[in-house]
Structure formats: structure tokens, C-alpha cells
N, C-alpha and C positions, 0 to 999 in steps of 0.2 A: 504494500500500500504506500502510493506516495505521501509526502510529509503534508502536502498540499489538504490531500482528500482527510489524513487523520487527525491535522487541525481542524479543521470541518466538522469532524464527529466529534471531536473534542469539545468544540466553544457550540456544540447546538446540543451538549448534555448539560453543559452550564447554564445555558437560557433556560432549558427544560426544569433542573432541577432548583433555581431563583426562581423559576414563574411558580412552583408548587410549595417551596420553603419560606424564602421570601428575604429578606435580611435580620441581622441581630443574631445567627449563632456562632458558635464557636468554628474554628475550621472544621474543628474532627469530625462534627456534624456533615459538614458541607462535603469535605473528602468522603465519606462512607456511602452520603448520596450517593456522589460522581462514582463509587465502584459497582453499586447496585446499578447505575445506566449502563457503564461499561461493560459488564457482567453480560447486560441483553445485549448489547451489540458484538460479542464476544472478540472482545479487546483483552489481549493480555496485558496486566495490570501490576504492577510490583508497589507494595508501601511502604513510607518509611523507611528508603534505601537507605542506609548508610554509608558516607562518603570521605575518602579519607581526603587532604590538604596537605601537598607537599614543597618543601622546597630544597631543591637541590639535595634534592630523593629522601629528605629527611620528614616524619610526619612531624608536621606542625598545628594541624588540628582535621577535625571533624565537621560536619554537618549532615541534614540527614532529608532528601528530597521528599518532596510530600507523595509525588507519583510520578511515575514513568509508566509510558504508553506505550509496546510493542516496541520496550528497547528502544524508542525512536528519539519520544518528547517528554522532555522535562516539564512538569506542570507543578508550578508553586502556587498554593493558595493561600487568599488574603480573606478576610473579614471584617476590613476595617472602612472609613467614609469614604475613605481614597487614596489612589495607589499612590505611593512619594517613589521621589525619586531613587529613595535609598532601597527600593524592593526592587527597580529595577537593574538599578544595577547588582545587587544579591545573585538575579536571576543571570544576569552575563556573565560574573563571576561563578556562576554554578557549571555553566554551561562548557565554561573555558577548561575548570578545572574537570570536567565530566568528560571534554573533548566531544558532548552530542552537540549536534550543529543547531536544534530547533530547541527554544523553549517559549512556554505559555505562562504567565503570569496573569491568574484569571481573580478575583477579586470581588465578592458574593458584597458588593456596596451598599450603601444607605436605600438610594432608589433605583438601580440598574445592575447587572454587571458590567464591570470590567477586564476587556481583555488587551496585552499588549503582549506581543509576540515579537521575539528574539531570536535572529538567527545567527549563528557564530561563522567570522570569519574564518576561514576554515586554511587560510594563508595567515594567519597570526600563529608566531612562534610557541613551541611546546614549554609549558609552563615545568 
């Protein structure tokens, strides 16, 4: 599946599940939705990867992705009024150190969602 088509079913189980939820819960809420959608579209799904941070191959820390889509796309979720810029760049730093080219930064907002999608240069040097 292209990245194209799986952000696609991606950001239209976000709408789906904001139009039936709404705003004000917590992510863990909102991620467990987005797996029971994924689940019927049968999308392989991993939670709460755990991610190591290195530098000059030494570990330096951790972090831990909210979901990954068919290997493909990194999808971080938000719960808060609106996305700052400090989420987005979180998400190009995730993606750099993950080396996956796409990621989603979807954000279950006050009155909408929010999506901004990241795709990694893929000619920037190995971290």
C-alpha cells in the first residue's frame, strides 16, 4: 500500500473516530479508538513502540511512538487545543531518529481535528 493511500485511511479513522468521541479525553482513549478502526480495516498496528536515541552509537535516551501503521507511518497523538510547534517538530525528530520517511501528527482538538503530516528527507545525513 502506498504511503499516499495509508495516510488516507489513516486521517479518515481520525475524523470517524472525533465525529463519535468528540474532544476532552485523554490520548489513551483516543489511540485504543484509532486501533479498534484499524483493527476493521485490517491494518497492522504496533503500540507503544519503544524507541531507542543514539549518539555516536551510544544510547542517550528513549521515547516511545504512540502507533505505527504497517511498518510505514509514524502517528503521534495529541489531545490538547492545538498542535504547537514543539509537537511538531517531536514528530521530525521521531521520524529522523526512526529513519520512517512519513509521519502523522493527528490531534483529537477542542472543535476539529488536527492533522499535519511529515515527510522525512530521506537525503539528510544518518543521525
Amino acid at each position: 500500500m502506498e504511503h499516499g493511500d495509508l495516510t488516507e485511511k489513516i486521517i479518515g479513522c481520525s475524523f470517524r473516530v472525533y465525529g463519535e468521541m468528540g474532544f476532552g479525553f485523554l490520548e489513551s482513549v483516543y489511540e485504543k479508538c484509532m486501533m479498534i478502526k484499524f483493527r476493521r480495516l485490517d491494518l497492522v498496528v504496533e503500540t507503544q513502540k519503544p524507541v531507542t536515541v543514539k549518539y555516536h552509537d551510544v544510547i542517550v535516551g528513549e521515547f516511545v511512538i504512540d502507533l505505527l501503521v504497517e511498518s510505514a507511518v509514524l502517528v503521534e497523538l495529541k489531545s490538547v487545543h492545538a498542535i504547537a510547534q514543539a509537537h511538531q517538530v517531536q514528530l521530525v525528530n521521531y521520524l529522523a531518529t526512526t529513519r520512517l520517511n512519513v509521519g502523522l501528527l493527528i490531534n483529537f482538538g477542542n472543535d476539529r481535528v488536527e492533522v499535519k503530516k511529515k515527510v522525512r528527507d530521506i537525503s539528510s545525513p544518518k543521525i
